[in-house]
Backbone as a chain_set.jsonl record, in Angstrom:
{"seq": "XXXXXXXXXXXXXXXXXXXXXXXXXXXXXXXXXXXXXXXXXXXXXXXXXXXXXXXXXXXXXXXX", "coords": {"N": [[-27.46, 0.718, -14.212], [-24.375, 0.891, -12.305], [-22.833, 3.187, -10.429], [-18.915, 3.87, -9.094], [-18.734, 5.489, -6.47], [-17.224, 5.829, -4.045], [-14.24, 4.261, -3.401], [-13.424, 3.007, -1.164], [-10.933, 3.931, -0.505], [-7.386, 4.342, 1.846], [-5.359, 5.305, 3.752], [-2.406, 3.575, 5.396], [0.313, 4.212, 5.804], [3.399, 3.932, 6.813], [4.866, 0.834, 5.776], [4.665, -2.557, 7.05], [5.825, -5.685, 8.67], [5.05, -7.031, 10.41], [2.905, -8.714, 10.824], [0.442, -7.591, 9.834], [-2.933, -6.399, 8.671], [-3.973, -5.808, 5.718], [-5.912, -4.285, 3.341], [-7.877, -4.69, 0.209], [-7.181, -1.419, -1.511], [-5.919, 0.088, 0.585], [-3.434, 2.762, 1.078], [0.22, 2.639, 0.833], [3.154, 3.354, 2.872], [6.158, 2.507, 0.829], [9.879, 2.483, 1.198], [10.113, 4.99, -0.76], [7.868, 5.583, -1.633], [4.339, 5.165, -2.894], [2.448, 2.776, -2.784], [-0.827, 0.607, -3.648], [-2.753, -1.602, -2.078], [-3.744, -4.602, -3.718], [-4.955, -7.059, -3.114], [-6.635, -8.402, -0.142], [-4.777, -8.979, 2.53], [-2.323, -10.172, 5.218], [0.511, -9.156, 6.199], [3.872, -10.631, 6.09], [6.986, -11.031, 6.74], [9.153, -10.111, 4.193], [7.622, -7.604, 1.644], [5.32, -8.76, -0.717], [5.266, -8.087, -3.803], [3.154, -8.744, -5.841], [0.774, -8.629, -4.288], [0.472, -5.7, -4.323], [0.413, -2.592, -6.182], [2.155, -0.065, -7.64], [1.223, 3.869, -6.697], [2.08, 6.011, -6.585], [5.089, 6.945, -7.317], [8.48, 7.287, -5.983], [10.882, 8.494, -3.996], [13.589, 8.201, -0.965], [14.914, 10.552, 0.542], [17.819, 10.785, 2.759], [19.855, 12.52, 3.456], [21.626, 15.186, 3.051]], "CA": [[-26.017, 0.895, -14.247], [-24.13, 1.553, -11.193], [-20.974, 4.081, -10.78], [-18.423, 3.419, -8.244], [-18.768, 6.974, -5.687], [-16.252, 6.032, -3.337], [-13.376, 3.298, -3.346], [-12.908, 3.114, 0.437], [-9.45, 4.463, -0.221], [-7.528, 4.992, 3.148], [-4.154, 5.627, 3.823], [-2.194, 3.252, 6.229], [1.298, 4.52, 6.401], [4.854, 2.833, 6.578], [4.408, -0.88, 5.266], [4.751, -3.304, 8.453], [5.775, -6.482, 8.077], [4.488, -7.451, 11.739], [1.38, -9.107, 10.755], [-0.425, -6.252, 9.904], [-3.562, -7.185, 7.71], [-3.858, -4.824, 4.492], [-7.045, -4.526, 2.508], [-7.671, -4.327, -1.2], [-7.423, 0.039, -1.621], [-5.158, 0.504, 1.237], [-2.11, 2.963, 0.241], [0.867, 2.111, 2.073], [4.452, 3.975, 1.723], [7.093, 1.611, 1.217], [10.815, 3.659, 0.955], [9.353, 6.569, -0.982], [6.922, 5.094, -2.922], [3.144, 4.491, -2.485], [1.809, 1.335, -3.214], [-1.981, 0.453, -3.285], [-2.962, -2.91, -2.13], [-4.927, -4.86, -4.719], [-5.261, -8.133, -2.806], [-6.269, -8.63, 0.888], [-3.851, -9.871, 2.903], [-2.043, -10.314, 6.183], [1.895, -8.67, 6.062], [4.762, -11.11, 6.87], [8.552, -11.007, 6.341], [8.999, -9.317, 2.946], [6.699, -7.675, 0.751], [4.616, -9.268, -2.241], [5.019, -7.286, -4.699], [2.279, -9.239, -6.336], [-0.426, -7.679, -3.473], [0.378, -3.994, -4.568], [0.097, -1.491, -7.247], [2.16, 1.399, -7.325], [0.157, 4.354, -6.949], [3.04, 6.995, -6.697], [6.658, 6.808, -7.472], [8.776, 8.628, -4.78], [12.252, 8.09, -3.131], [13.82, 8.634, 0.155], [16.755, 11.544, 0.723], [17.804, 11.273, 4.198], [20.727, 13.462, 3.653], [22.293, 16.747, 2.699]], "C": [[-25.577, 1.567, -12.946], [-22.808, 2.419, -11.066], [-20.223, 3.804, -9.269], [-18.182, 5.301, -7.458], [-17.369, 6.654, -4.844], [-15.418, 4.503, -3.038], [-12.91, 2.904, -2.051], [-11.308, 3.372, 0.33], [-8.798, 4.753, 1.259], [-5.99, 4.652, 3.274], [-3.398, 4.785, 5.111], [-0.491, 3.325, 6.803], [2.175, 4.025, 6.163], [4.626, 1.268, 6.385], [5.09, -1.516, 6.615], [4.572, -4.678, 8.051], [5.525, -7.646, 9.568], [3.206, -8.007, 11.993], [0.22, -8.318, 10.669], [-1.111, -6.568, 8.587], [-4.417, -5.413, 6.968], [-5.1, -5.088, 3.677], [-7.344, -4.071, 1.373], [-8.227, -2.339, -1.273], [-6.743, 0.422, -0.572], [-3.724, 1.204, 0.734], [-1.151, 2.966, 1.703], [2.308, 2.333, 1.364], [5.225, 2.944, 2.488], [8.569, 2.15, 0.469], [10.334, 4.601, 0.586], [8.499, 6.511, -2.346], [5.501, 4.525, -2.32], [2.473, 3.532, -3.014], [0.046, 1.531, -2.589], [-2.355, -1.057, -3.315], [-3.859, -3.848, -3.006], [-5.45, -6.368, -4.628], [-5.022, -8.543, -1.228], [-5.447, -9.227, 1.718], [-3.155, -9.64, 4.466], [-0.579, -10.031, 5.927], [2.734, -10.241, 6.917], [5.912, -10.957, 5.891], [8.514, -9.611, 5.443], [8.032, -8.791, 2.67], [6.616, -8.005, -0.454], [4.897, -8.795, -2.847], [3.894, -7.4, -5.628], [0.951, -8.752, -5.652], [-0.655, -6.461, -3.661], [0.926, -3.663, -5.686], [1.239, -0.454, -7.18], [1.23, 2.488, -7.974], [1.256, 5.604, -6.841], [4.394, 6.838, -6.647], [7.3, 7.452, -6.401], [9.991, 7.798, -4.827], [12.988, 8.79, -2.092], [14.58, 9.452, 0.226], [16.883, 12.117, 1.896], [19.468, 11.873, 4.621], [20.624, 14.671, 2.769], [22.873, 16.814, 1.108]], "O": [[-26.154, 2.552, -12.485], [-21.812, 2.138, -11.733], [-20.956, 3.534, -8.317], [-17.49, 6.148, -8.023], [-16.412, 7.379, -5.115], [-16.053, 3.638, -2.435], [-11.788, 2.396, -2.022], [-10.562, 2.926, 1.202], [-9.541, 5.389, 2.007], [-5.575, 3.599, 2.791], [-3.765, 5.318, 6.158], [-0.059, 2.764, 7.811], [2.092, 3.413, 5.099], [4.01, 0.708, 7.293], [6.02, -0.919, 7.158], [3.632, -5.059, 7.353], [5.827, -8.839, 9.597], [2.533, -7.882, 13.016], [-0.795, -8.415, 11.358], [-0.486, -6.9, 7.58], [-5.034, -4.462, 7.448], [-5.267, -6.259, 3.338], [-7.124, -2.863, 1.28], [-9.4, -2.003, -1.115], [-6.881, 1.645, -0.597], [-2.913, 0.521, 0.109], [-1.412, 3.143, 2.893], [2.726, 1.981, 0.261], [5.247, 2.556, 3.657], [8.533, 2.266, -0.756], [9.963, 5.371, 1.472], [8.465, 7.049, -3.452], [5.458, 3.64, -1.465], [1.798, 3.855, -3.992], [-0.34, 2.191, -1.625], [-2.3, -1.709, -4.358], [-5.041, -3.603, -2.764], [-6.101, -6.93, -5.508], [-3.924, -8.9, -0.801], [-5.462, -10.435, 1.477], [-3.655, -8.633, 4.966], [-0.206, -10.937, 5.181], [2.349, -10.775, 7.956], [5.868, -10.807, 4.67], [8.08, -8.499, 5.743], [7.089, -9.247, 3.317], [7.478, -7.743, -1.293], [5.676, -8.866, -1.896], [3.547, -6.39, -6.24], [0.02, -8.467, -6.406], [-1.722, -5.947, -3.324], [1.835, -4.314, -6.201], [0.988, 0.202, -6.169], [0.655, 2.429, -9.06], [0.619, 6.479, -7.428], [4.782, 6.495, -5.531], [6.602, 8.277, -5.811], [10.161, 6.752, -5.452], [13.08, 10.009, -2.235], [15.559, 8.914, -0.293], [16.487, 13.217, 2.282], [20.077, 11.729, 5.682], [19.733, 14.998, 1.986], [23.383, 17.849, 0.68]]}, "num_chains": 1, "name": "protein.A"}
């Protein structure tokens, strides 16, 4: 029986929709929310929503 020690988890920041290639366990904040990718992939236009997880709820407050 094997146990899973480490998920290569790894944190890649503001979501980029510039061809930027995302790998299943990547968390990636999109407005104020972290998503975890759960299907490799290559970013264009929009995002999938179907490629990511949320992995933390959040939201932006860029005022007073």
């Amino acid at each position: 029986k094997w146990a899973i020690l480490h998920s290569n988890i790894e944190y890649q920041g503001d979501w980029s929709s510039n061809g930027v290639r995302y790998k299943p366990n990547d968390l990636v904040k999109y407005g104020g929310t972290i998503l975890r990718c759960n299907t490799g992939h290559t970013s264009t236009g929009v995002i999938d929503s179907d490629k990511f997880d949320i992995e933390f709820f959040g939201f932006n407050f860029n005022d007073e």
